[in-house]
MDTraj code that builds the backbone (N, CA, C; nanometers):
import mdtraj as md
import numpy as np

residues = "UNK UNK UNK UNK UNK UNK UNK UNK UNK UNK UNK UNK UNK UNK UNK UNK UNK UNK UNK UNK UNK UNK UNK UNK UNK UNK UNK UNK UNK UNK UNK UNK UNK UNK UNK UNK UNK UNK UNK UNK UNK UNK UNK UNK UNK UNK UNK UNK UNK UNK UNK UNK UNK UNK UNK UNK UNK UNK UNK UNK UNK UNK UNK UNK UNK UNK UNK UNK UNK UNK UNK UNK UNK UNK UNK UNK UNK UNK UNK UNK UNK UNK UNK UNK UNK UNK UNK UNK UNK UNK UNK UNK UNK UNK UNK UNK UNK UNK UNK UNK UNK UNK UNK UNK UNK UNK UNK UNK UNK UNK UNK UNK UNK UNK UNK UNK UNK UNK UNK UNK UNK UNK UNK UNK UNK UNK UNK UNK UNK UNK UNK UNK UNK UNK UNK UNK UNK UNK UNK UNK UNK UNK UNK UNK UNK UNK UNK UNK UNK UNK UNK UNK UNK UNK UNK UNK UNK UNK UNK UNK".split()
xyz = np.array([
    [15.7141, 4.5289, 7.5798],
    [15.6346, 4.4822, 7.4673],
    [15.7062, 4.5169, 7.3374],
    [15.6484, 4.4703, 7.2317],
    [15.7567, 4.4200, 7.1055],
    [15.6609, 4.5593, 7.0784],
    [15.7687, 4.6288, 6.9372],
    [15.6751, 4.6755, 6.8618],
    [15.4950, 4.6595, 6.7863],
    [15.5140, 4.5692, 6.7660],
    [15.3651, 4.5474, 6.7066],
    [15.2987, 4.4496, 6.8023],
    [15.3215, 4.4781, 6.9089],
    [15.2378, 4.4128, 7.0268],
    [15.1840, 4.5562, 7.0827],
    [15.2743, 4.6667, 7.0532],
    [15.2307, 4.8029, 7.1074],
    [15.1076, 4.8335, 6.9887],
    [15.1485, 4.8040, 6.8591],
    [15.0397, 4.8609, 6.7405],
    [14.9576, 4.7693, 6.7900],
    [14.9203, 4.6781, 6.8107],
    [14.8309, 4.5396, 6.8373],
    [14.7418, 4.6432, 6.9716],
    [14.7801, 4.6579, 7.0329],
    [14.7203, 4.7206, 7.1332],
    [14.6024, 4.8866, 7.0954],
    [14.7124, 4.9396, 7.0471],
    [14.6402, 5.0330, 6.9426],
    [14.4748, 5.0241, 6.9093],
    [14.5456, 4.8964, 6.8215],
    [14.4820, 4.8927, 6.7225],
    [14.3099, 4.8464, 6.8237],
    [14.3509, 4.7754, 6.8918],
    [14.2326, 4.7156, 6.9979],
    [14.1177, 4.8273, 7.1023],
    [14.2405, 4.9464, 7.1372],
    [14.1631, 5.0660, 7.1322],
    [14.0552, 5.1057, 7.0608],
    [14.0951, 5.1274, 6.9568],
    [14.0138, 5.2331, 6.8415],
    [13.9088, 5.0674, 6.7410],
    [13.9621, 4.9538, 6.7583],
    [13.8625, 4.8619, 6.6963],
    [13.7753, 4.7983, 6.7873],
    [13.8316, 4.7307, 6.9136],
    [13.7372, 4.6698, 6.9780],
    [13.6893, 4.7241, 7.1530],
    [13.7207, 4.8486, 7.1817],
    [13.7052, 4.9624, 7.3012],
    [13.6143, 4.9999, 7.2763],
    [13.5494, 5.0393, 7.1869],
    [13.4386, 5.1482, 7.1935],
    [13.2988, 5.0333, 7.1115],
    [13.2951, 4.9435, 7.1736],
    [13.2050, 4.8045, 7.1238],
    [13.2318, 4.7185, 7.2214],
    [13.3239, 4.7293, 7.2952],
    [13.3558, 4.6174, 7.4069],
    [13.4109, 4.6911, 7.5204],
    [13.3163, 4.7430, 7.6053],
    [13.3625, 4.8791, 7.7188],
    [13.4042, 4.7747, 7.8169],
    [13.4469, 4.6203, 7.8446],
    [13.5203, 4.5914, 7.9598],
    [13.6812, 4.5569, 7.8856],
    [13.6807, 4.5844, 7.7562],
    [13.8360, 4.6180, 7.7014],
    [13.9353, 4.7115, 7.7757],
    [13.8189, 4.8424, 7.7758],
    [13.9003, 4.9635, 7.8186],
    [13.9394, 4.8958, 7.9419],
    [13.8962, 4.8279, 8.0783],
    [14.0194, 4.7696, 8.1628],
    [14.1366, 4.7229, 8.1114],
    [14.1330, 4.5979, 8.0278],
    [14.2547, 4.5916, 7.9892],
    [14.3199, 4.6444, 7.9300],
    [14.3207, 4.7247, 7.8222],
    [14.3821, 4.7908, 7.7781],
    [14.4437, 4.9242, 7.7930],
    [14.3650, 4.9800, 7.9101],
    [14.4258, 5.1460, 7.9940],
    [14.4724, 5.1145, 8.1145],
    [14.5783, 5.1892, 8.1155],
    [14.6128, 5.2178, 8.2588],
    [14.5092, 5.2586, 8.3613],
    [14.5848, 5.2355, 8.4801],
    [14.4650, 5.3579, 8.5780],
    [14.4706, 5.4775, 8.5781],
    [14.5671, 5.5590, 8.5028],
    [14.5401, 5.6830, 8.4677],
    [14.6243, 5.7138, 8.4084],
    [14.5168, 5.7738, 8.2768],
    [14.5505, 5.7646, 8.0886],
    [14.6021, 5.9510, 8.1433],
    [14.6961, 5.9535, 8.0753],
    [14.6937, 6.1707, 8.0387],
    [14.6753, 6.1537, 7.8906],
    [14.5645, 6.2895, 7.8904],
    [14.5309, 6.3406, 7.7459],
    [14.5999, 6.4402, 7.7519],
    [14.6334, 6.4754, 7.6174],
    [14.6959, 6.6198, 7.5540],
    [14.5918, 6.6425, 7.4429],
    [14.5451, 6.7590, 7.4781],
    [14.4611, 6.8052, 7.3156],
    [14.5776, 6.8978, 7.2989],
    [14.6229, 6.8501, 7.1347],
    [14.7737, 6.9294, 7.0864],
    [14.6770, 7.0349, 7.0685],
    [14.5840, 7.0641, 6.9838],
    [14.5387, 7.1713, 6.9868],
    [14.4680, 7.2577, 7.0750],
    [14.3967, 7.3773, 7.0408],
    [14.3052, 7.4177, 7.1626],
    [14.1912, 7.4670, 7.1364],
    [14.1266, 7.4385, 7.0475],
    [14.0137, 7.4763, 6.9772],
    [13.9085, 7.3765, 7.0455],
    [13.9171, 7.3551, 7.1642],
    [13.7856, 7.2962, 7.2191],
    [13.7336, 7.3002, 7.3170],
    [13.6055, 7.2314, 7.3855],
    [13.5531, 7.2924, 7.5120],
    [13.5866, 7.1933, 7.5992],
    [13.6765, 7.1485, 7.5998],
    [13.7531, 7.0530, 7.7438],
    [13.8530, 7.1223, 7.7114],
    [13.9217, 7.0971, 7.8905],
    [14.0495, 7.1369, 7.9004],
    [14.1293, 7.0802, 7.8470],
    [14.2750, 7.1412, 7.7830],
    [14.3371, 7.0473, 7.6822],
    [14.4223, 6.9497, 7.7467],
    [14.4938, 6.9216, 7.8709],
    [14.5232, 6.8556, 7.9636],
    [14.4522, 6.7729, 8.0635],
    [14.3905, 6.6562, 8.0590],
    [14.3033, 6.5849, 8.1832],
    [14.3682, 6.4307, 8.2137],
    [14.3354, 6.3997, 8.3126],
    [14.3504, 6.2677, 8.3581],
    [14.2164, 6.1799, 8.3408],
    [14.2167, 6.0593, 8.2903],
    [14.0850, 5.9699, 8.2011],
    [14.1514, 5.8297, 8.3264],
    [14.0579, 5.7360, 8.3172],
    [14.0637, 5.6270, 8.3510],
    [13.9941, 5.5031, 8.2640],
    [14.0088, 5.4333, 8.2877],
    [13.9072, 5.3105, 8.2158],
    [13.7774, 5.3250, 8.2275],
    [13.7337, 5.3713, 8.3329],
    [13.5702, 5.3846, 8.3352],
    [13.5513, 5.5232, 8.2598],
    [13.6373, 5.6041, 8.2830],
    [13.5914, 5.7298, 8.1941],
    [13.5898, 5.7381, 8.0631],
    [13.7039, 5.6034, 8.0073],
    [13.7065, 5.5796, 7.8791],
    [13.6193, 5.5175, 7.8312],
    [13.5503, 5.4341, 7.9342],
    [13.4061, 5.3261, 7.8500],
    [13.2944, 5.4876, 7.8557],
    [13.2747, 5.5604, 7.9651],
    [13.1742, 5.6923, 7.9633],
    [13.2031, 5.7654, 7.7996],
    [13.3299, 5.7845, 7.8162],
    [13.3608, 5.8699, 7.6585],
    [13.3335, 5.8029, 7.5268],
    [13.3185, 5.6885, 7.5116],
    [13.2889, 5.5770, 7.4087],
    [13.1028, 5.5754, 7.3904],
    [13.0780, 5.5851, 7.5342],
    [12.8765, 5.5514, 7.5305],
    [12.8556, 5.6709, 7.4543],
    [12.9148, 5.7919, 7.5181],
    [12.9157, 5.9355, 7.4615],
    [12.9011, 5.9381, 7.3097],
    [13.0178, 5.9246, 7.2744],
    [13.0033, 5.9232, 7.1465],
    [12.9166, 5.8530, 7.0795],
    [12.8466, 5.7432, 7.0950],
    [12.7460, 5.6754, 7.0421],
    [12.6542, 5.7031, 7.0880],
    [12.6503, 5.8053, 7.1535],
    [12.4873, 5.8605, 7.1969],
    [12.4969, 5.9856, 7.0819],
    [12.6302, 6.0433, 7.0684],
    [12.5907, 6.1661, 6.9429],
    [12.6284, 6.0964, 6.7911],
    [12.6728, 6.0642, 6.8096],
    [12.6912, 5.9869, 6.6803],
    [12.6396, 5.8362, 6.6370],
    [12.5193, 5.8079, 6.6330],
    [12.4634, 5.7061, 6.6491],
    [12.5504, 5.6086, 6.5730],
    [12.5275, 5.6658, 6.4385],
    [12.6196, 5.5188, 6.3454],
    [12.7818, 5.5615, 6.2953],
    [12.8363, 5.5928, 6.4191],
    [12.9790, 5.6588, 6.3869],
    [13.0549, 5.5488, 6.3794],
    [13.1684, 5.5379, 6.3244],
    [13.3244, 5.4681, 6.2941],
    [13.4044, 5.5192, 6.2465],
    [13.5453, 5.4452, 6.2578],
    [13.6152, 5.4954, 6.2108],
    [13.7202, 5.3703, 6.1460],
    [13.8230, 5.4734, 6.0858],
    [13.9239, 5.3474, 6.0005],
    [14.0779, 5.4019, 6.0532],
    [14.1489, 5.2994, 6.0923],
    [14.3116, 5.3581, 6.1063],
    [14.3350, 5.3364, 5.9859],
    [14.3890, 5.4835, 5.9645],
    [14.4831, 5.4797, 5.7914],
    [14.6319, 5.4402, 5.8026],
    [14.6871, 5.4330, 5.9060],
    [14.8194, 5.4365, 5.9299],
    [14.8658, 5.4316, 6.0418],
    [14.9604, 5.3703, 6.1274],
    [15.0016, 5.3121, 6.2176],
    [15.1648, 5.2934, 6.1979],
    [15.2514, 5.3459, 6.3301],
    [15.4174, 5.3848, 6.3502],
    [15.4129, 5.3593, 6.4785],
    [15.5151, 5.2795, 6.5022],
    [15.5385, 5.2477, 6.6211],
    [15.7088, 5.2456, 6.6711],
    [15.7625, 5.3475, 6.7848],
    [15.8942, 5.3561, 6.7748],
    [15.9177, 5.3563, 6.9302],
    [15.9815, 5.2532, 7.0147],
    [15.9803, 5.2445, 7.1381],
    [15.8786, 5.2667, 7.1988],
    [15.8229, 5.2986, 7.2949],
    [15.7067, 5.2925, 7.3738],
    [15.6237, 5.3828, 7.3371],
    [15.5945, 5.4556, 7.2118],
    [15.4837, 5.5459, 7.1154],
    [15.4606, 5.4447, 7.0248],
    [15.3416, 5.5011, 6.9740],
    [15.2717, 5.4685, 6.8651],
    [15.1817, 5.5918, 6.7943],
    [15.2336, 5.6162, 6.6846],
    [15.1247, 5.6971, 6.6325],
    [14.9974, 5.6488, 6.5610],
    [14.9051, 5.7378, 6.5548],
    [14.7759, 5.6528, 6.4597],
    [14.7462, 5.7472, 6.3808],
    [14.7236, 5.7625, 6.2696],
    [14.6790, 5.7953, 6.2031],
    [14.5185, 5.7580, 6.1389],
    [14.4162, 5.8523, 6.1455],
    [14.2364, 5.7593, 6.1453],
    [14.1468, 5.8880, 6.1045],
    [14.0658, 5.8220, 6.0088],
    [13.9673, 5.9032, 5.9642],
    [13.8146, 5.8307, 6.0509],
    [13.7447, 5.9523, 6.0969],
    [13.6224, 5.9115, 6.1899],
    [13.5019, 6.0050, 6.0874],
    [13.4128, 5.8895, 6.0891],
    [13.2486, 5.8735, 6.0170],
    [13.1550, 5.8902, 6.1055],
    [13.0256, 6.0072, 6.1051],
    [12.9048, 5.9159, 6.1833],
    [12.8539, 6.0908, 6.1384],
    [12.6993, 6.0631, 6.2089],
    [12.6129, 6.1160, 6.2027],
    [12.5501, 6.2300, 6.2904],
    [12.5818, 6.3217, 6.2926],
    [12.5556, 6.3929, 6.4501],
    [12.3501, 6.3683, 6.4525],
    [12.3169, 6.3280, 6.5762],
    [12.1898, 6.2379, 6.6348],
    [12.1693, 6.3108, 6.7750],
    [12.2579, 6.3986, 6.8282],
    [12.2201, 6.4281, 6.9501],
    [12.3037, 6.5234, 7.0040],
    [12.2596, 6.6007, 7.1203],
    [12.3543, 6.7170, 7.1456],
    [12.5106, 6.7061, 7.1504],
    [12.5764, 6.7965, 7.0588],
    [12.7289, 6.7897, 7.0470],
    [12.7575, 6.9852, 7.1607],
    [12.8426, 6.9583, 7.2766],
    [12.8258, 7.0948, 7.3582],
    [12.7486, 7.2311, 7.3054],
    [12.6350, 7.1676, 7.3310],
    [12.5313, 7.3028, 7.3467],
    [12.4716, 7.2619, 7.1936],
    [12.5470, 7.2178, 7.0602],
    [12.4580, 7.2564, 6.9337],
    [12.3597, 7.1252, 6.9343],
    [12.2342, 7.1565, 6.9542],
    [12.1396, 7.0763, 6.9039],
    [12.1825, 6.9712, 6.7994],
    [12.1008, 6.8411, 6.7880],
    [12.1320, 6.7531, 6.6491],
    [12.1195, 6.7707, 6.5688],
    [12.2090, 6.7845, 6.4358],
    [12.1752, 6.8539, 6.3224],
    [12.1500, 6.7411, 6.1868],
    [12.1673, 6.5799, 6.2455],
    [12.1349, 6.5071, 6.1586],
    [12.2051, 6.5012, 6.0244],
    [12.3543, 6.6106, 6.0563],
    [12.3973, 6.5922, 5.9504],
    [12.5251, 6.4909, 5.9486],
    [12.5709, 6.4171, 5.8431],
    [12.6994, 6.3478, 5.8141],
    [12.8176, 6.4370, 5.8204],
    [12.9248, 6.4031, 5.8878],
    [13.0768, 6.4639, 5.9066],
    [13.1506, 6.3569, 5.8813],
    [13.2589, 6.3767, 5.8121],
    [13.4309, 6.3214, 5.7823],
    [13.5090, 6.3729, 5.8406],
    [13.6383, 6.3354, 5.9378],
    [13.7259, 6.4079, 5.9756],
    [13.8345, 6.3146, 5.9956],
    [13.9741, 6.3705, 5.9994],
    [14.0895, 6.3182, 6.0374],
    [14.1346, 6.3337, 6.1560],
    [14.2327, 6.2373, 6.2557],
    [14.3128, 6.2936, 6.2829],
    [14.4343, 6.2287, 6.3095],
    [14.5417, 6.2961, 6.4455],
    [14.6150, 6.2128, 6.4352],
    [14.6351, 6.1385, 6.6158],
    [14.6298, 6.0340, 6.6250],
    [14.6651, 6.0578, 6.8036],
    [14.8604, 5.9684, 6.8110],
    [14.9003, 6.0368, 6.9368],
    [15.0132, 5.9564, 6.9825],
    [14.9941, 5.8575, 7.1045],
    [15.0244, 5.7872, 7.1297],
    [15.0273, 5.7025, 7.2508],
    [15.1466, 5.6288, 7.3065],
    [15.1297, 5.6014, 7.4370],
    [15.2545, 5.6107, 7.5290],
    [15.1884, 5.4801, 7.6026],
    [15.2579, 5.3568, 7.5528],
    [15.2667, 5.2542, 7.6437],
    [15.3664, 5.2618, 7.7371],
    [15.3042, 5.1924, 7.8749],
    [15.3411, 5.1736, 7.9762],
    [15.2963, 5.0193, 8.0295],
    [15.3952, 4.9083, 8.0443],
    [15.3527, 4.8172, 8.1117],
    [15.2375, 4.7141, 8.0421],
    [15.2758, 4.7277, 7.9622],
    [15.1434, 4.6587, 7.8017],
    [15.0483, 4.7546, 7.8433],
    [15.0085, 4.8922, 7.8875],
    [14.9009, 4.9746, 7.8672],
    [14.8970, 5.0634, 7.8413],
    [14.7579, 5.1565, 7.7684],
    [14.7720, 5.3060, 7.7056],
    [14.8093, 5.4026, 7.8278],
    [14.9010, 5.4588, 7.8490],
    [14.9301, 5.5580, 7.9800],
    [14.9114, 5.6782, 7.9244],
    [14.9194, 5.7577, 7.8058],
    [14.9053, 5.9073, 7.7950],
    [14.8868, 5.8837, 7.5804],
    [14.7914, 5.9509, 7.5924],
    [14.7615, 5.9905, 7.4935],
    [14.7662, 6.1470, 7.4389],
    [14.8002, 6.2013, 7.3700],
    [14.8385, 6.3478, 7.2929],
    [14.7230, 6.3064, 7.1774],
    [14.6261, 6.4012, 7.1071],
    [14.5403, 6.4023, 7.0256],
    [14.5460, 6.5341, 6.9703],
    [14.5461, 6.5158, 6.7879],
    [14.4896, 6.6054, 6.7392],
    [14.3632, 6.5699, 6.6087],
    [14.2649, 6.6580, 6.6252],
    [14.1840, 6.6299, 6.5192],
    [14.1311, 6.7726, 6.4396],
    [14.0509, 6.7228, 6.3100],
    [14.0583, 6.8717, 6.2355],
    [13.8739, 6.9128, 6.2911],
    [13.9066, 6.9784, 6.4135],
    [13.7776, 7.0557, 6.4686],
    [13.7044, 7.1104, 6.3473],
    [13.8335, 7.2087, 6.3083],
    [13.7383, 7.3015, 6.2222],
    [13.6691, 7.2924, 6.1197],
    [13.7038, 7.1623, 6.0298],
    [13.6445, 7.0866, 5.9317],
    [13.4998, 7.0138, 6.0101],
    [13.5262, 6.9573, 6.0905],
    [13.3605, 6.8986, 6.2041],
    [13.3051, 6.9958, 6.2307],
    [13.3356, 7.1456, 6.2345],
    [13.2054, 7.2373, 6.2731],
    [13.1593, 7.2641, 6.1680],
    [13.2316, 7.2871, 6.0448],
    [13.1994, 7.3519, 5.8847],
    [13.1182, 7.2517, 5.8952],
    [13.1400, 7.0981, 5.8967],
    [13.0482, 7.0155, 5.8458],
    [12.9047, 7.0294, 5.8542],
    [12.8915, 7.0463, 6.0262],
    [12.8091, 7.0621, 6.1173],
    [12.7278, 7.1989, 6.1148],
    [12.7520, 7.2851, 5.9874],
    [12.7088, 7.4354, 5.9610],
    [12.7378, 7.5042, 6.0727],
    [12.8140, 7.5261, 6.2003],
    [12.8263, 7.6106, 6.2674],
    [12.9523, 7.7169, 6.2413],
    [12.9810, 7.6726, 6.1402],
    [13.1184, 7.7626, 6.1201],
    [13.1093, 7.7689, 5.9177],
    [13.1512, 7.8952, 5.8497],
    [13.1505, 7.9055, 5.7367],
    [13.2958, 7.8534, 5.6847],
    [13.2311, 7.7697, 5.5770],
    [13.3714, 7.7459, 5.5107],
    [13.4380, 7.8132, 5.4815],
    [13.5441, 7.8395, 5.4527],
    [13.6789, 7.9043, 5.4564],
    [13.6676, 8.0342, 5.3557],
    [13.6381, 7.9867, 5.2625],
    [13.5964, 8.1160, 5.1384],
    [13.5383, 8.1883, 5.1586],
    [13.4156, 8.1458, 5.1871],
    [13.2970, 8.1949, 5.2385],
    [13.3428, 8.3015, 5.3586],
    [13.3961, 8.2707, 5.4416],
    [13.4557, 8.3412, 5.5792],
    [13.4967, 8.4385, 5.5311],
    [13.6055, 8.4320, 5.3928],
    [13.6772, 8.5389, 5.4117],
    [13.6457, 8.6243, 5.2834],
    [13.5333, 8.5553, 5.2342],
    [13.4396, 8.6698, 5.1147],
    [13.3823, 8.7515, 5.2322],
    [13.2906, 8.7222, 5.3034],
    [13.2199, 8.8313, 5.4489],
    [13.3559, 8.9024, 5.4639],
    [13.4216, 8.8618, 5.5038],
    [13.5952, 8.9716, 5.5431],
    [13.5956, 9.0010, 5.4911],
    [13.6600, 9.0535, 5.3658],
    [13.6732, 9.1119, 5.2480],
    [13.5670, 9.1989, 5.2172],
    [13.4437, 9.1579, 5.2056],
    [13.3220, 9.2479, 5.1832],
    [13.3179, 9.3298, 5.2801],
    [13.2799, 9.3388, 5.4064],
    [13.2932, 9.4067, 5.5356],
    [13.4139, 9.5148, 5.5339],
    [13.5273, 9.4632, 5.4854],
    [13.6166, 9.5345, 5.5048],
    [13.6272, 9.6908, 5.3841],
    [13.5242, 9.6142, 5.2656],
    [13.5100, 9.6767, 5.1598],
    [13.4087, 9.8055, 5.1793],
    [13.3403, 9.7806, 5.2602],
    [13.2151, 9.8137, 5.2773],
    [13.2244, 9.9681, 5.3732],
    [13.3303, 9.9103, 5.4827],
    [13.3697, 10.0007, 5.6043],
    [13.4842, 10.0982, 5.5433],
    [13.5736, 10.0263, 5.4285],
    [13.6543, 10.1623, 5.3812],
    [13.5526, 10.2724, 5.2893],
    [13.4215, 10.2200, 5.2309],
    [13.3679, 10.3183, 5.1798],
    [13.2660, 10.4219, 5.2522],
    [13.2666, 10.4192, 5.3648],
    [13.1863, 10.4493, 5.4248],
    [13.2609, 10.6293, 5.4005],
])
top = md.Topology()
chain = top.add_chain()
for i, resn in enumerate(residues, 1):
    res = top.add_residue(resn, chain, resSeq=i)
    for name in ("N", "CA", "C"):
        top.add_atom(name, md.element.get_by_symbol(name[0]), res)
traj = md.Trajectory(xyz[None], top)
């Protein structure tokens, strides 16, 4: 496949996959590998996905995020990768692992890579900014905040 037959594909992922769950056949292999580059989460950062698991992971998300989307900001494509670059919108509406719905709005970035194989997505590598989606989500203190408690605590325990 040509370069922008690989972005074309991409792009069909993240626009018309998660609105059209008999896409994910065409467009995935029979077995996608994930990489979570990072490890800040409660899946293992290594799994094997399929097309049906990819239409399951799509309902998912629109069961917690009722009116979620997203936008590709940017798109590179260099032999059989493609990077994406995408900011994701929505509403948390329903249990996100273990935290109740908090009804609140989140913004986040990230970035994913992808690995065509055979005109299909074969392995995907993902990173996104967790820690900005939990701040959002009040389960985690923003950054200042975090490290005013540090600082104070620490202030607190040398005067003791």
């Amino acid at each position: 496949m040509s370069l922008e037959e690989n972005k074309a594909l991409v792009r069909r992922y993240f626009e018309d996959a998660p609105y059209n769950p008999d896409a994910c056949d065409e467009i995935f292999a029979p077995v996608v590998r994930w990489h979570a580059i990072q490890h800040v989460s409660f899946n293992n950062p290594d799994f094997d996905a399929s097309p049906q698991s990819e239409k399951e992971a799509n309902e998912w998300l629109h069961t917690i995020w009722s009116d979620w989307h997203a936008t590709i900001d940017e798109l590179i494509a260099e032999g059989d990768q493609v990077v994406m670059r995408w900011t994701f919108y929505g509403t948390q509406q329903d249990e996100l692992f273990g935290l109740p719905p908090t009804n609140k709005s989140v913004t986040y970035s990230g970035i994913n890579i992808f690995r065509i194989v055979d005109g299909r997505i074969a392995e995907i590598s993902d990173i996104y900014d967790r820690l900005w989606m939990w701040q959002q989500l009040g389960v985690l203190p923003e950054l200042k905040e975090a490290i005013a408690q540090i600082k104070e605590a620490k202030h607190v325990h040398q005067n003791e």
